[in-house]
N, C-alpha and C positions, 0 to 999 in steps of 0.2 A: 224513411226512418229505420234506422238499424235496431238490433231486435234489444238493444243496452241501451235505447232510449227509451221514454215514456212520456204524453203527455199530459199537462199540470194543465188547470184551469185556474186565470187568476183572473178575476172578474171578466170581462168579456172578450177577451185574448187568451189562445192556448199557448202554454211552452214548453217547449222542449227538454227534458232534463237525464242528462247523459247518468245512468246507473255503473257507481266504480266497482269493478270487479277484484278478484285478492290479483288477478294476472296485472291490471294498474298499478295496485298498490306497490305490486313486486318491481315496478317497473318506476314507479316515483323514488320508488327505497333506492334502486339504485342508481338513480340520477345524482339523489341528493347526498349519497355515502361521498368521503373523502380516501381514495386508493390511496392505498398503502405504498412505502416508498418499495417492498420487491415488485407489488404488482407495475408501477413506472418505471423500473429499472427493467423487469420483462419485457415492458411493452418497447423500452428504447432499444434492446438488443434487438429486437424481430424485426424493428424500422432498420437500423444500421447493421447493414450484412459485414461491413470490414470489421466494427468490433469485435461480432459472433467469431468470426473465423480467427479474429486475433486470441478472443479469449480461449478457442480453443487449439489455436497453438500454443498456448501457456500451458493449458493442460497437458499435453502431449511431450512440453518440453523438461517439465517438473517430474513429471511421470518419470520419465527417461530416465534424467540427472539421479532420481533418487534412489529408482529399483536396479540401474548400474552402477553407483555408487556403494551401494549396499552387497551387491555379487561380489565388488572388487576389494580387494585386499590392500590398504595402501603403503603399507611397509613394501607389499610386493610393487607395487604401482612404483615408488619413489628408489627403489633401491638401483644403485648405480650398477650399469655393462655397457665397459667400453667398446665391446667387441661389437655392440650394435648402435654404436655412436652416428647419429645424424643418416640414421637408415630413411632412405624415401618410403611414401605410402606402398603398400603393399599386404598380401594376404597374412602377411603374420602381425603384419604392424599396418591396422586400418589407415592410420593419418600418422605413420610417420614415429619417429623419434627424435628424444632433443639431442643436445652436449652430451649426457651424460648417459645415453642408449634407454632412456626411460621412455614408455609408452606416451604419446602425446592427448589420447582419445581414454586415456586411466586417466589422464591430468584434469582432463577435461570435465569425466563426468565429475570425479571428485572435487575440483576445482570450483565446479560448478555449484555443487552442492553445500559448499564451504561459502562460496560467494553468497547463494541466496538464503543459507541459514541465518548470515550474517544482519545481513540486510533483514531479514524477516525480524529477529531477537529485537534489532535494532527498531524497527518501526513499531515493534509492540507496546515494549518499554519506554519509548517517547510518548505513543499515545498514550497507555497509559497515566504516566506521570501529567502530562501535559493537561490531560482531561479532567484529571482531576483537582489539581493547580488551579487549571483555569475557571472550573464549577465555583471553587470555594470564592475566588480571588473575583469572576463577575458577580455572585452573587450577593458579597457582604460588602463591595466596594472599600470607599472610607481608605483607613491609616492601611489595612491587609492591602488591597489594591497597590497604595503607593509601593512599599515597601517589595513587594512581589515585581510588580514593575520597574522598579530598579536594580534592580537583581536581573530581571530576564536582559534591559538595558548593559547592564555592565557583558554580562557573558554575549551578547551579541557584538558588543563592538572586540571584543577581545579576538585576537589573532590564530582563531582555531585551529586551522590547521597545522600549524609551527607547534602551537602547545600538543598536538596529539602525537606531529614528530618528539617531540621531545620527554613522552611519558614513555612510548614506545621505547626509546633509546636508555631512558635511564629506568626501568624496570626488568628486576633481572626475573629468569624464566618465562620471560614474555610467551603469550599464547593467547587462542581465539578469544577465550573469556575475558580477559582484558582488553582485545581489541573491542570487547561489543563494549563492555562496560566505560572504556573511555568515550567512546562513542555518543551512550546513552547523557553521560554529563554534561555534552555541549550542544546535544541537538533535542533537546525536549521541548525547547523554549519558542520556536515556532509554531507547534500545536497549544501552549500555552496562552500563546496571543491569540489563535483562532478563535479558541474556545472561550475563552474572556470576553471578546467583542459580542459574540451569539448569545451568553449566559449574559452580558448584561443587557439588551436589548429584551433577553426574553425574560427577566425576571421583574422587567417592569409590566407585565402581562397581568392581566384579568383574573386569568384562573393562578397567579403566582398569590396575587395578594387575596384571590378567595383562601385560600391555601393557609396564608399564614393567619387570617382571621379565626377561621377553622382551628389553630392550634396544633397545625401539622408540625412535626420537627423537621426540621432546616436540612438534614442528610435529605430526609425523602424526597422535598420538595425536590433539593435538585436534583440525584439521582431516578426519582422514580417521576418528576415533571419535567422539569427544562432539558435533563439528559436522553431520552426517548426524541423530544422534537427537534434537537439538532442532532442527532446521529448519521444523517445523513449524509450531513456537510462532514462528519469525521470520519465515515467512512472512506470519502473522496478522496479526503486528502490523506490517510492512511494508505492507498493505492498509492497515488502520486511518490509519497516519500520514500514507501518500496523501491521503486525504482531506482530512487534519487540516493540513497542508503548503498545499495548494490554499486551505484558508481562512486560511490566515494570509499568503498573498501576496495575498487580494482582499482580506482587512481592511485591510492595512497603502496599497496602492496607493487604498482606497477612501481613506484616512486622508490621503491626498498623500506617502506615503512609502514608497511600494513601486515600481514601475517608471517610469518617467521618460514625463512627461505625450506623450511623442510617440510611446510605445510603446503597442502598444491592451492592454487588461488587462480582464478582468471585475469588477474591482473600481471601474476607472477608469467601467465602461458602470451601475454602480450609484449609483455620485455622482453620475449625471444628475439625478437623482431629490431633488438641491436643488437645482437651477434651478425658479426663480421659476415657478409653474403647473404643474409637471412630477406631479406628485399629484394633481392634480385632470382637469387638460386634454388633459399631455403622457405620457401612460402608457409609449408605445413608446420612449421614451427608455430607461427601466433599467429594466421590467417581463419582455424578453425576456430581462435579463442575467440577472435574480433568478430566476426560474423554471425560465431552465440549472441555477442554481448548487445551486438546490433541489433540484432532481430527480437531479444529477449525485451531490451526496451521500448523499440517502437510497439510491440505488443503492447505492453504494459500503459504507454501513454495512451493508445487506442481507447484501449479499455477504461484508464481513467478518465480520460475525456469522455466516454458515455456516460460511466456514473455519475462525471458532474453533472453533465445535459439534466438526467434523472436527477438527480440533487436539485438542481434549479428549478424544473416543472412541479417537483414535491411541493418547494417552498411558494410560489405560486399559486398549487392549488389548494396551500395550508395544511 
Protein backbone atom coordinates (compact mmCIF):
# COMPACT_ATOMS: atom_id res chain seq x y z
CA UNK A 1 0.00 0.00 0.00
CA UNK A 2 1.43 3.38 -1.17
CA UNK A 3 1.82 6.01 1.54
CA UNK A 4 -1.69 8.10 -0.65
CA UNK A 5 -3.54 5.16 0.32
CA UNK A 6 -5.66 4.48 3.43
CA UNK A 7 -7.74 1.95 4.49
CA UNK A 8 -11.67 2.20 4.94
CA UNK A 9 -13.60 -0.41 6.95
CA UNK A 10 -16.98 -1.00 5.44
CA UNK A 11 -18.50 -3.55 7.43
CA UNK A 12 -16.48 -6.69 7.30
CA UNK A 13 -14.21 -5.80 4.21
CA UNK A 14 -11.41 -3.27 4.17
CA UNK A 15 -10.85 -0.76 1.27
CA UNK A 16 -8.51 0.75 -0.28
CA UNK A 17 -8.96 4.47 -0.84
CA UNK A 18 -6.41 6.37 -2.89
CA UNK A 19 -5.93 10.19 -1.13
CA UNK A 20 -5.82 12.96 -4.18
CA UNK A 21 -3.04 15.16 -3.89
CA UNK A 22 -2.92 19.11 -5.34
CA UNK A 23 0.10 17.25 -7.62
CA UNK A 24 -3.29 15.06 -9.20
CA UNK A 25 -5.37 17.61 -9.31
CA UNK A 26 -2.60 19.58 -11.40
CA UNK A 27 -2.48 16.71 -13.38
CA UNK A 28 -6.38 16.10 -13.96
CA UNK A 29 -6.53 20.11 -14.83
CA UNK A 30 -4.35 19.32 -17.30
CA UNK A 31 -5.67 16.39 -19.15
CA UNK A 32 -8.98 17.80 -19.07
CA UNK A 33 -7.79 21.87 -20.45
CA UNK A 34 -8.48 22.23 -24.35
CA UNK A 35 -4.69 23.57 -25.96
CA UNK A 36 -4.67 26.48 -27.38
CA UNK A 37 -4.40 26.73 -31.23
CA UNK A 38 -0.33 28.53 -30.70
CA UNK A 39 0.24 25.66 -28.28
CA UNK A 40 -0.84 22.85 -31.54
CA UNK A 41 0.65 24.98 -33.95
CA UNK A 42 4.06 24.61 -31.57
CA UNK A 43 3.59 21.31 -31.00
CA UNK A 44 3.10 20.62 -35.11
CA UNK A 45 6.45 22.71 -36.06
CA UNK A 46 8.64 20.61 -33.41
CA UNK A 47 6.95 17.32 -35.20
CA UNK A 48 7.66 18.57 -38.89
CA UNK A 49 11.41 19.60 -39.12
CA UNK A 50 10.72 20.73 -43.10
CA UNK A 51 8.12 23.44 -42.10
CA UNK A 52 10.66 24.78 -39.04
CA UNK A 53 13.38 25.11 -41.59
CA UNK A 54 11.03 26.49 -44.24
CA UNK A 55 9.47 28.94 -41.93
CA UNK A 56 12.71 30.00 -41.20
CA UNK A 57 13.87 30.65 -44.46
CA UNK A 58 10.89 32.96 -44.70
CA UNK A 59 12.38 34.74 -42.15
CA UNK A 60 15.65 35.04 -43.38
CA UNK A 61 14.37 35.92 -46.83
CA UNK A 62 11.98 38.79 -45.58
CA UNK A 63 14.64 39.96 -43.54
CA UNK A 64 16.93 40.33 -46.40
CA UNK A 65 14.41 41.83 -48.95
CA UNK A 66 13.44 44.42 -46.48
CA UNK A 67 16.77 45.69 -44.73
CA UNK A 68 18.40 45.79 -48.58
CA UNK A 69 15.68 47.35 -49.84
CA UNK A 70 15.65 49.94 -47.36
CA UNK A 71 19.92 50.65 -47.73
CA UNK A 72 18.99 50.85 -51.45
CA UNK A 73 18.15 53.80 -53.22
CA UNK A 74 15.87 52.95 -56.19
CA UNK A 75 15.96 56.00 -58.32
CA UNK A 76 19.76 54.97 -58.12
CA UNK A 77 18.77 51.10 -58.60
CA UNK A 78 16.52 51.91 -61.70
CA UNK A 79 18.48 54.64 -63.49
CA UNK A 80 19.67 53.80 -66.91
CA UNK A 81 24.00 53.09 -68.10
CA UNK A 82 24.49 51.97 -71.08
CA UNK A 83 28.07 51.64 -70.60
CA UNK A 84 27.21 48.69 -68.33
CA UNK A 85 24.68 47.15 -70.40
CA UNK A 86 24.22 43.24 -69.92
CA UNK A 87 27.48 43.16 -67.77
CA UNK A 88 28.04 39.31 -66.50
CA UNK A 89 27.88 38.58 -62.50
CA UNK A 90 30.93 39.89 -61.13
CA UNK A 91 32.44 41.92 -58.12
CA UNK A 92 30.89 45.15 -58.96
CA UNK A 93 27.75 43.66 -60.20
CA UNK A 94 26.87 40.59 -57.76
CA UNK A 95 24.21 38.96 -60.32
CA UNK A 96 24.77 40.77 -63.29
CA UNK A 97 23.02 43.58 -65.12
CA UNK A 98 19.95 44.05 -67.45
CA UNK A 99 19.28 45.95 -71.18
CA UNK A 100 19.64 48.97 -69.63
CA UNK A 101 23.03 48.41 -67.26
CA UNK A 102 20.78 48.53 -64.19
CA UNK A 103 21.79 46.33 -61.13
CA UNK A 104 19.91 42.96 -61.25
CA UNK A 105 20.33 41.93 -57.36
CA UNK A 106 18.87 46.30 -56.60
CA UNK A 107 15.89 44.83 -58.78
CA UNK A 108 15.83 42.11 -56.84
CA UNK A 109 15.65 43.05 -53.29
CA UNK A 110 13.33 45.89 -54.32
CA UNK A 111 11.32 43.90 -56.52
CA UNK A 112 11.15 41.73 -53.97
CA UNK A 113 9.79 43.83 -51.49
CA UNK A 114 7.21 45.45 -53.80
CA UNK A 115 6.10 41.94 -54.57
CA UNK A 116 5.46 40.82 -51.00
CA UNK A 117 4.19 44.28 -49.91
CA UNK A 118 1.76 43.68 -52.39
CA UNK A 119 0.66 40.52 -51.72
CA UNK A 120 0.82 41.14 -48.00
CA UNK A 121 -1.75 44.69 -48.33
CA UNK A 122 -3.56 42.44 -50.49
CA UNK A 123 -4.27 39.39 -48.05
CA UNK A 124 -5.02 41.77 -45.28
CA UNK A 125 -7.61 43.69 -46.86
CA UNK A 126 -9.42 40.63 -48.32
CA UNK A 127 -9.43 39.09 -44.92
CA UNK A 128 -10.45 41.70 -43.49
CA UNK A 129 -13.36 42.56 -45.58
CA UNK A 130 -14.14 39.07 -46.02
CA UNK A 131 -14.29 38.25 -42.20
CA UNK A 132 -16.27 40.50 -41.73
CA UNK A 133 -18.89 40.13 -44.54
CA UNK A 134 -18.84 36.68 -43.81
CA UNK A 135 -19.59 37.23 -39.66
CA UNK A 136 -22.69 39.42 -40.57
CA UNK A 137 -23.88 37.52 -43.69
CA UNK A 138 -23.56 33.66 -41.57
CA UNK A 139 -24.92 34.88 -38.69
CA UNK A 140 -28.19 36.70 -39.55
CA UNK A 141 -28.77 34.42 -42.76
CA UNK A 142 -32.30 35.18 -44.28
CA UNK A 143 -32.80 38.09 -47.25
CA UNK A 144 -28.77 39.54 -45.88
CA UNK A 145 -27.50 35.99 -46.91
CA UNK A 146 -29.05 35.81 -50.21
CA UNK A 147 -28.46 39.10 -51.28
CA UNK A 148 -24.55 38.94 -50.25
CA UNK A 149 -24.37 35.74 -51.99
CA UNK A 150 -25.19 36.94 -55.02
CA UNK A 151 -23.16 39.46 -55.21
CA UNK A 152 -20.06 37.23 -54.16
CA UNK A 153 -21.84 34.76 -57.17
CA UNK A 154 -21.83 37.43 -59.87
CA UNK A 155 -17.93 38.87 -59.12
CA UNK A 156 -16.86 35.24 -59.07
CA UNK A 157 -18.06 34.12 -62.32
CA UNK A 158 -16.96 37.56 -63.91
CA UNK A 159 -13.62 37.54 -65.95
CA UNK A 160 -11.15 38.93 -63.42
CA UNK A 161 -8.46 39.02 -64.85
CA UNK A 162 -9.24 40.80 -68.20
CA UNK A 163 -11.13 43.31 -65.97
CA UNK A 164 -7.90 43.98 -63.81
CA UNK A 165 -5.96 44.24 -67.35
CA UNK A 166 -8.24 46.65 -68.37
CA UNK A 167 -8.43 49.07 -65.03
CA UNK A 168 -4.71 49.02 -65.30
CA UNK A 169 -4.89 50.29 -68.79
CA UNK A 170 -7.49 52.80 -68.70
CA UNK A 171 -6.34 54.52 -65.29
CA UNK A 172 -4.08 57.14 -65.92
CA UNK A 173 -1.11 57.63 -63.11
CA UNK A 174 -1.42 54.13 -62.63
CA UNK A 175 0.70 53.00 -59.33
CA UNK A 176 1.13 50.22 -56.61
CA UNK A 177 -1.94 51.67 -54.71
CA UNK A 178 -4.16 51.02 -57.34
CA UNK A 179 -2.80 47.80 -58.12
CA UNK A 180 -3.47 46.52 -54.39
CA UNK A 181 -6.83 48.28 -54.47
CA UNK A 182 -8.05 46.73 -57.68
CA UNK A 183 -6.90 43.70 -56.48
CA UNK A 184 -8.75 43.95 -53.09
CA UNK A 185 -12.26 44.45 -55.17
CA UNK A 186 -12.16 40.94 -56.84
CA UNK A 187 -10.50 38.84 -54.44
CA UNK A 188 -12.31 39.15 -50.98
CA UNK A 189 -14.96 37.09 -51.83
CA UNK A 190 -13.15 33.74 -51.23
CA UNK A 191 -12.57 34.39 -47.66
CA UNK A 192 -16.22 35.71 -47.64
CA UNK A 193 -17.58 32.20 -48.49
CA UNK A 194 -15.05 30.54 -45.94
CA UNK A 195 -16.21 32.45 -43.22
CA UNK A 196 -20.01 32.16 -43.92
CA UNK A 197 -19.92 28.40 -44.15
CA UNK A 198 -17.95 28.36 -40.30
CA UNK A 199 -20.24 31.33 -38.80
CA UNK A 200 -23.16 29.58 -39.98
CA UNK A 201 -22.52 26.30 -38.50
CA UNK A 202 -21.21 27.83 -35.42
CA UNK A 203 -23.96 30.23 -34.65
CA UNK A 204 -26.16 27.40 -34.46
CA UNK A 205 -24.14 26.61 -31.18
CA UNK A 206 -25.14 26.28 -27.51
CA UNK A 207 -23.25 29.08 -26.17
CA UNK A 208 -24.47 31.17 -29.45
CA UNK A 209 -28.11 30.89 -28.44
CA UNK A 210 -27.15 31.16 -24.56
CA UNK A 211 -25.69 34.36 -25.69
CA UNK A 212 -28.64 35.77 -27.30
CA UNK A 213 -30.93 34.78 -24.48
CA UNK A 214 -28.72 36.53 -22.26
CA UNK A 215 -29.35 39.70 -24.29
CA UNK A 216 -25.92 39.93 -25.54
CA UNK A 217 -25.70 42.50 -28.78
CA UNK A 218 -25.27 40.71 -32.05
CA UNK A 219 -21.55 42.61 -32.88
CA UNK A 220 -20.11 40.73 -29.73
CA UNK A 221 -21.69 37.65 -30.05
CA UNK A 222 -19.85 37.27 -33.25
CA UNK A 223 -16.97 39.14 -32.85
CA UNK A 224 -16.01 38.35 -29.31
CA UNK A 225 -17.96 34.36 -29.78
CA UNK A 226 -17.96 32.75 -33.07
CA UNK A 227 -14.83 34.93 -34.41
CA UNK A 228 -12.19 33.68 -31.65
CA UNK A 229 -13.38 29.85 -32.45
CA UNK A 230 -12.79 30.00 -36.11
CA UNK A 231 -9.62 32.11 -36.27
CA UNK A 232 -7.77 29.37 -36.94
CA UNK A 233 -9.24 28.26 -39.96
CA UNK A 234 -8.58 32.08 -41.13
CA UNK A 235 -5.46 32.29 -40.19
CA UNK A 236 -4.70 29.23 -42.67
CA UNK A 237 -6.10 30.32 -45.16
CA UNK A 238 -4.57 33.93 -44.75
CA UNK A 239 -1.09 32.17 -45.14
CA UNK A 240 -2.21 30.24 -48.11
CA UNK A 241 -3.53 33.48 -50.06
CA UNK A 242 -0.13 35.19 -49.35
CA UNK A 243 1.21 33.26 -51.52
CA UNK A 244 -1.43 32.97 -53.89
CA UNK A 245 -1.51 37.17 -53.95
CA UNK A 246 2.31 37.33 -54.55
CA UNK A 247 1.84 35.19 -57.73
CA UNK A 248 -0.83 36.86 -59.30
CA UNK A 249 1.03 40.36 -59.02
CA UNK A 250 4.25 38.68 -60.77
CA UNK A 251 2.04 36.89 -63.31
CA UNK A 252 0.15 39.91 -64.21
CA UNK A 253 3.41 42.69 -64.05
CA UNK A 254 5.26 39.48 -65.93
CA UNK A 255 2.17 39.91 -68.45
CA UNK A 256 2.93 43.92 -68.75
CA UNK A 257 0.00 44.68 -66.60
CA UNK A 258 0.85 44.69 -63.11
CA UNK A 259 3.08 47.40 -61.80
CA UNK A 260 4.32 50.20 -64.04
CA UNK A 261 7.56 49.43 -66.06
CA UNK A 262 9.53 51.93 -63.67
CA UNK A 263 8.61 50.18 -60.66
CA UNK A 264 11.07 47.01 -60.16
CA UNK A 265 8.74 43.88 -59.69
CA UNK A 266 9.71 40.25 -59.73
CA UNK A 267 7.51 39.50 -62.28
CA UNK A 268 9.02 42.38 -64.35
CA UNK A 269 13.05 40.56 -63.32
CA UNK A 270 11.27 37.20 -65.00
CA UNK A 271 10.27 38.84 -68.46
CA UNK A 272 13.92 39.23 -68.91
CA UNK A 273 14.02 35.87 -69.75
CA UNK A 274 12.60 36.96 -73.54
CA UNK A 275 15.30 39.05 -74.43
CA UNK A 276 16.78 37.75 -77.38
CA UNK A 277 19.70 35.05 -75.86
CA UNK A 278 18.56 35.56 -72.29
CA UNK A 279 17.95 31.36 -72.16
CA UNK A 280 20.67 30.28 -73.62
CA UNK A 281 23.62 33.10 -72.85
CA UNK A 282 21.97 35.57 -70.41
CA UNK A 283 20.72 33.39 -67.53
CA UNK A 284 21.43 36.19 -64.67
CA UNK A 285 18.84 38.11 -66.10
CA UNK A 286 15.48 36.24 -64.60
CA UNK A 287 17.22 33.10 -63.25
CA UNK A 288 17.87 34.94 -59.72
CA UNK A 289 14.24 36.25 -59.95
CA UNK A 290 12.68 32.58 -60.71
CA UNK A 291 14.54 30.86 -58.13
CA UNK A 292 13.45 33.67 -55.38
CA UNK A 293 9.94 33.21 -56.40
CA UNK A 294 10.48 29.31 -56.19
CA UNK A 295 11.78 28.95 -53.19
CA UNK A 296 9.78 31.78 -51.66
CA UNK A 297 6.56 29.76 -52.21
CA UNK A 298 7.19 26.34 -51.67
CA UNK A 299 8.29 27.92 -48.18
CA UNK A 300 5.16 29.42 -47.76
CA UNK A 301 3.06 26.29 -48.74
CA UNK A 302 5.16 24.23 -46.31
CA UNK A 303 4.36 26.34 -43.84
CA UNK A 304 0.73 26.58 -44.62
CA UNK A 305 0.18 23.22 -44.85
CA UNK A 306 1.37 22.94 -41.03
CA UNK A 307 -0.85 25.43 -39.84
CA UNK A 308 -3.75 23.77 -41.55
CA UNK A 309 -2.52 20.23 -39.96
CA UNK A 310 -2.85 22.64 -36.59
CA UNK A 311 -6.04 24.09 -37.72
CA UNK A 312 -7.63 20.65 -38.08
CA UNK A 313 -6.27 19.00 -34.76
CA UNK A 314 -7.63 22.47 -33.05
CA UNK A 315 -10.91 21.72 -34.49
CA UNK A 316 -10.88 18.09 -33.33
CA UNK A 317 -9.81 18.72 -30.20
CA UNK A 318 -12.67 21.75 -29.83
Amino acid sequence: MSKNEVNVQTGNSKVNVKIVTSEDEKALKALSEVPSFHEVLKKEFKVDKLATVCLIILIIIFAAVMIGSFILNQDEVMKISLRNKFKPPSKEFILGTDIGGRSIIGQLLIGGRNSILIGFAVTILTTIIGTIVGLIVGYYGGKVDNIIMRICDFITVLPTTLLIITFVVVIPNYNMGHFIFIMTIFYWVGMTRLVRSKALSESRRDYVNASKVMGTNDFKIMFNGILPNISSIIICDLILSFAGNIGIETGLTFLGFGLPPSTPSLGTLVGYARTPGAMSDKLWLWLPASLFILVMMLCINYVGQAVKRASDAKQRLG
